[in-house]
VMD Tcl script that draws the C-alpha trace (Angstrom):
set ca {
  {0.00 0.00 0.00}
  {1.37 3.28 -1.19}
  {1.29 5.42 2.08}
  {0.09 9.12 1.56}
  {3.38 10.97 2.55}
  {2.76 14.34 3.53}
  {6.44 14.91 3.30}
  {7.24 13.73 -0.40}
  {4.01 13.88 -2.04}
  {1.76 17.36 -2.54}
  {-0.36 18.21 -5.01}
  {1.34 21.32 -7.13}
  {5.10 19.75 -6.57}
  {5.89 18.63 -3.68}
  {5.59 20.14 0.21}
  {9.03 21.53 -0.17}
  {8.00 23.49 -3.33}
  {5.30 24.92 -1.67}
  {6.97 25.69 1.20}
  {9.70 27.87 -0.61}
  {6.67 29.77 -2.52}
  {5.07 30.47 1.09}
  {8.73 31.34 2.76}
  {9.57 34.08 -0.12}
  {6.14 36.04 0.35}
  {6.92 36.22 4.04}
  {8.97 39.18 4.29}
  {10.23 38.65 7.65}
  {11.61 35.25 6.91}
  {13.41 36.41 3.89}
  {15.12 38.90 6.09}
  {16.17 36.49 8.54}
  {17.18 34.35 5.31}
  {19.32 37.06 4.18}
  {21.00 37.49 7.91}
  {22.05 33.80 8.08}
  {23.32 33.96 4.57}
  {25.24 36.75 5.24}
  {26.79 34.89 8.70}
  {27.60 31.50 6.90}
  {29.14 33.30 3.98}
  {31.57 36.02 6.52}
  {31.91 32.96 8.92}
  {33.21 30.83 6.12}
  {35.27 33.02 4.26}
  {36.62 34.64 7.32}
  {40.17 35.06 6.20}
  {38.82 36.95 3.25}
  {36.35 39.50 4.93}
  {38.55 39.96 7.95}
  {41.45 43.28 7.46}
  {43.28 41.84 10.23}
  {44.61 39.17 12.04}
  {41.87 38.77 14.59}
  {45.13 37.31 17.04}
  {47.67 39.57 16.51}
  {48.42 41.56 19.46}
  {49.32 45.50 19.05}
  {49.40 47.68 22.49}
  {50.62 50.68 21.13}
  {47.05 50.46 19.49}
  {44.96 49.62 22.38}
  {41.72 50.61 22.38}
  {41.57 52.80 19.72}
  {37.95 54.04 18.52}
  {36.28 53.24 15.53}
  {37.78 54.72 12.19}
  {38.66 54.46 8.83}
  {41.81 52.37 9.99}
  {39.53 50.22 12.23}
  {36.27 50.23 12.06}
  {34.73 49.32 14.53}
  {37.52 50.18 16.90}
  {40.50 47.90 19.20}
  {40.64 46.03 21.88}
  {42.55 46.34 25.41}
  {45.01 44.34 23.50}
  {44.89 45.95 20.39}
  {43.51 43.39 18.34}
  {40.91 44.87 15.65}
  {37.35 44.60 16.71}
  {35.86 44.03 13.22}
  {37.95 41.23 12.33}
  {37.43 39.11 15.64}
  {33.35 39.45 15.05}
  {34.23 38.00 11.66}
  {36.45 35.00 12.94}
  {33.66 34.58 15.85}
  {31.32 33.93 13.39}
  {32.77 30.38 12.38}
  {32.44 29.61 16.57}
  {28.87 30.83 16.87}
  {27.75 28.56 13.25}
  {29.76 25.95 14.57}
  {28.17 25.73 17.93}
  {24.55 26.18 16.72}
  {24.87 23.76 14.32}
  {26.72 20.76 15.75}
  {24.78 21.53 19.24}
  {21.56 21.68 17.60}
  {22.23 18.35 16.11}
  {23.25 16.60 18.74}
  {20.37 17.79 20.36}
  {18.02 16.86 17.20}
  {19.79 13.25 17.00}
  {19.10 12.65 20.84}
  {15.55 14.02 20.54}
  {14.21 12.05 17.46}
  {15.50 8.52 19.09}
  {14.19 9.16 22.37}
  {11.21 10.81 20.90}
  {10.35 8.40 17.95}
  {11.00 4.73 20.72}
  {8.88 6.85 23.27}
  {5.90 7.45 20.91}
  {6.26 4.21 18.91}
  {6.38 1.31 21.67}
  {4.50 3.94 24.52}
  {3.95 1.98 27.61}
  {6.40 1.67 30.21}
  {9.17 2.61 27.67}
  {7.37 5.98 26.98}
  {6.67 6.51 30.70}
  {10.72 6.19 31.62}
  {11.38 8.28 28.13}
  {9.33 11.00 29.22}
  {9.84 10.99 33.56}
  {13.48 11.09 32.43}
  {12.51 13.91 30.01}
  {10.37 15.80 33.02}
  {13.33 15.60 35.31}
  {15.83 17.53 32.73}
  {13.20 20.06 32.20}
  {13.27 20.45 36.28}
  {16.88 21.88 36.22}
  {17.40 25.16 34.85}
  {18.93 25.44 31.23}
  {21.99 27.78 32.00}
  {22.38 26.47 35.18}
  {22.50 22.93 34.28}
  {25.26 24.23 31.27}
  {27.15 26.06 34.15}
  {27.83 22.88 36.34}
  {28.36 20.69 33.48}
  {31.19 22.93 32.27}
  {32.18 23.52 36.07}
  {32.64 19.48 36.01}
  {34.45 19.57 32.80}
  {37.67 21.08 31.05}
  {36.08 24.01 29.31}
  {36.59 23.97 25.53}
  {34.62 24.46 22.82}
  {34.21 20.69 22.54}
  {32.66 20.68 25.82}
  {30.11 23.06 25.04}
  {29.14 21.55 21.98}
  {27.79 18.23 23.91}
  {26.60 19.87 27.10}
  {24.20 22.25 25.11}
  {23.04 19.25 22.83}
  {22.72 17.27 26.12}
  {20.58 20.38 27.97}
  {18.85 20.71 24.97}
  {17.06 17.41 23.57}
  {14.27 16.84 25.70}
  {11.91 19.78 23.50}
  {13.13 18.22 20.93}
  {11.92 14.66 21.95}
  {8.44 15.62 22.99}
  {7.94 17.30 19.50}
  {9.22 13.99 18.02}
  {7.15 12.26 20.42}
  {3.66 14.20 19.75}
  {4.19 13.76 16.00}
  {4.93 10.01 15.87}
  {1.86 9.22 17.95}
  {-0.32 11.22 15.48}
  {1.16 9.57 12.40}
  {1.80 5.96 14.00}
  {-2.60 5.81 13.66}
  {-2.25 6.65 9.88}
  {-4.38 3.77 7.84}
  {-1.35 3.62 5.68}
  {1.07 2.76 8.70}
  {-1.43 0.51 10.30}
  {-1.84 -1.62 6.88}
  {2.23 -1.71 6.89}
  {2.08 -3.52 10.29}
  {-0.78 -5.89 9.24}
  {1.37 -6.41 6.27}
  {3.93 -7.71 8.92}
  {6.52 -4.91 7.99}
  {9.29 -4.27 11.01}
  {9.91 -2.27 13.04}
  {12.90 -0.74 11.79}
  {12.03 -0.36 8.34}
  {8.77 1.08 9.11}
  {9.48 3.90 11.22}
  {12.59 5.09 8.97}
  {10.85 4.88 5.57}
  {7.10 6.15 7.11}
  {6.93 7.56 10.06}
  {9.96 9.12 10.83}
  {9.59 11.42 7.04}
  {5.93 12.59 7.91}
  {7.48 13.67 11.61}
  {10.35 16.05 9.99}
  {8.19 19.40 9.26}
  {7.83 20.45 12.89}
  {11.57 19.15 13.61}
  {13.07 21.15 11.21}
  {11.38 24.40 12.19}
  {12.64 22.99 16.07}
  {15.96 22.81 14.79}
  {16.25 26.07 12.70}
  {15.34 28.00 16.21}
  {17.47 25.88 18.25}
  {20.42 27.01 16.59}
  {19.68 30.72 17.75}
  {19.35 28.87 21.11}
  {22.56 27.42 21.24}
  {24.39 30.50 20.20}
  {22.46 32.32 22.93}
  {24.15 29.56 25.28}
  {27.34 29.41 24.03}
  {27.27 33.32 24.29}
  {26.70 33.22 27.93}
  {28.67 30.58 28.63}
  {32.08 32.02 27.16}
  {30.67 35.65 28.95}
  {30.78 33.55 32.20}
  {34.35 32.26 31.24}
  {33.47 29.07 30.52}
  {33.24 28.53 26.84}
  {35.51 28.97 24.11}
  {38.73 30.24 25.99}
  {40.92 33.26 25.08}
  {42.43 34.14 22.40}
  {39.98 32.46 20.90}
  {36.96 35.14 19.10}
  {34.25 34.08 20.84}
  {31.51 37.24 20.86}
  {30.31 36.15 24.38}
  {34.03 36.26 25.93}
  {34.37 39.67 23.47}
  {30.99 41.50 25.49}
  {32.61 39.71 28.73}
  {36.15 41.52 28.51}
  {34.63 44.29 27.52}
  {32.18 45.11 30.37}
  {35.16 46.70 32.18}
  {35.60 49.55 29.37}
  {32.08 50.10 29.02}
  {32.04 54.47 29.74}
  {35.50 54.38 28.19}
  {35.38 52.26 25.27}
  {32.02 51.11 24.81}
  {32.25 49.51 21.20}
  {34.30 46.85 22.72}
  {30.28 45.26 24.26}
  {28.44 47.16 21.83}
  {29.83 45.58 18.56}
  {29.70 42.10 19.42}
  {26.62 42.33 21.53}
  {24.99 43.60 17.98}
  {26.23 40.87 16.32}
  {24.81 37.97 18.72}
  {21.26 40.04 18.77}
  {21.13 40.17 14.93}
  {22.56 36.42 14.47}
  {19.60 35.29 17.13}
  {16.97 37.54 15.30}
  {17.53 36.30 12.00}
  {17.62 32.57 12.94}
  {14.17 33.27 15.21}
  {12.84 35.26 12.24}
  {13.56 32.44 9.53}
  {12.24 29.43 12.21}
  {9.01 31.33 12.84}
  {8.10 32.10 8.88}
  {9.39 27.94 8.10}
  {6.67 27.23 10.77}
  {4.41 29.60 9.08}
  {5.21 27.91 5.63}
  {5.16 23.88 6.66}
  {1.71 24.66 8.09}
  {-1.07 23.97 5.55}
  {-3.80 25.30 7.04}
  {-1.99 28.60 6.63}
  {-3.43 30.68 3.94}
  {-0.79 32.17 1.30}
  {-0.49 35.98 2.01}
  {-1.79 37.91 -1.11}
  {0.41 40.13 -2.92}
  {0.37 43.45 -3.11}
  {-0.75 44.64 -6.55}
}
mol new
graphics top color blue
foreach p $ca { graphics top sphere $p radius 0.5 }
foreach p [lrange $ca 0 end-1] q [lrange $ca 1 end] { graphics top cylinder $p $q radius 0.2 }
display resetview
């Protein structure tokens, strides 16, 4: 029987098709589109973008205010503002994205055995999943770094480890909803297992919401990697991190404020634009959403 996949098969070419023609009339997704474009590509080709060495070291040019030279101003160590924002994008993509899917890989298994087999394997998934949610998100991240060597490395799995529970009760509500599908049932009267039948049906008709989880859970992990490295206990110095950047700056901020402002700019825009694109994708994966009309 030829399930009816909600994921791979719409009328009018495909879900994903429609999606994009519902994502480009929402203006406020396209912006946030163009704001993570612009981060991958800078973050990327850092070494390109960046005028200088975002290590180098120059005191006789210690916090120097923006200008033509530098624009957006030194540091206390007279390193150039501009090109350590550049260089801390690659640490900000890096740690929303690998994070986010450790986070995402954690929450669909937990989530998709939960809502699959329920009984008392669903009632341990989800106590387990209640008791995470009882511990605060920062300070959970806080003692696991406290317990750990603090490195980048570190943060990646203790934010994807703080973070998977949402992501395994979305996984979780979805795969109960499409588990009663007539087309799933007829696979399991067919005598189709397990395996097979969760990764070819029911895990594909359980990505739309995921997605849109993921997309916003990168701004999330940024967010966390930003205050753990302005705690001290992220990425460590010299790396660029732009929470450690706001952190050493917070002593200079009546004498030199660019050296907050700058990099606090950059985390609010990076977390706007990632919030902006995950709430229009939500917008667009929803068919009961009506297509916005355009302006004549």
């Amino acid at each position: 029987m030829k399930p009816m996949n909600n994921i791979t098969e719409k009328s009018g070419g495909g879900l994903w098709q429609e999606t994009w023609k519902r994502l480009k009339r929402d203006r406020a997704a396209m912006f946030g589109l163009v704001i993570i474009g612009i981060l991958i590509t800078v973050g990327v080709l850092a070494p390109l973008f960046a005028p200088y060495n975002p290590f180098k070291v120059t005191l006789e040019k210690r916090l120097l205010g923006p200008s033509l030279e530098h624009w957006l101003g030194t540091d206390h160590f007279g390193r150039d503002i501009l090109s350590r924002i550049i260089y801390g994008a690659r640490i900000s993509l890096e740690v929303g994205i690998i994070a986010s899917s450790i986070s995402l890989l954690l929450g669909m298994l937990f989530g998709t055995v939960a809502g699959y087999y329920g009984g008392w394997i669903d009632n341990v998934i989800m106590r387990f999943t209640d008791i995470m949610f009882g511990f605060p998100a920062l300070l959970f991240l806080i003692g696991i770094m406290a317990a750990f060597e603090p490195n980048l490395t570190t943060v990646f799995f203790a934010i994807g480890f703080v973070s998977w529970p949402r992501m395994a009760r979305i996984m979780r509500g979805q795969v109960l909803s499409v588990k009663e599908n007539d087309y799933v049932m007829a696979n399991v009267a067919l005598g189709q297992k397990d395996g097979p039948l969760i990764l070819r049906h029911i895990i594909p008709n359980c990505l739309a919401p995921v997605i849109v989880a993921f997309t916003m859970g990168i701004a999330s992990a940024i967010m966390a990697e930003a205050s753990l490295s302005f705690l001290g206990l992220g990425a460590q110095p010299p790396t660029p991190s732009w929470g450690s950047m706001v952190n050493f700056g917070k002593d200079y901020l009546r004498s030199a404020p660019w050296l907050t402002m700058f990099p606090g700019i950059a985390i609010g825009l990076t977390v706007l634009g990632f919030n902006l694109f995950g709430d229009g994708l939500r917008d667009a994966l929803d068919p009961t959403m009506e297509l916005p009309t355009r302006a004549e």
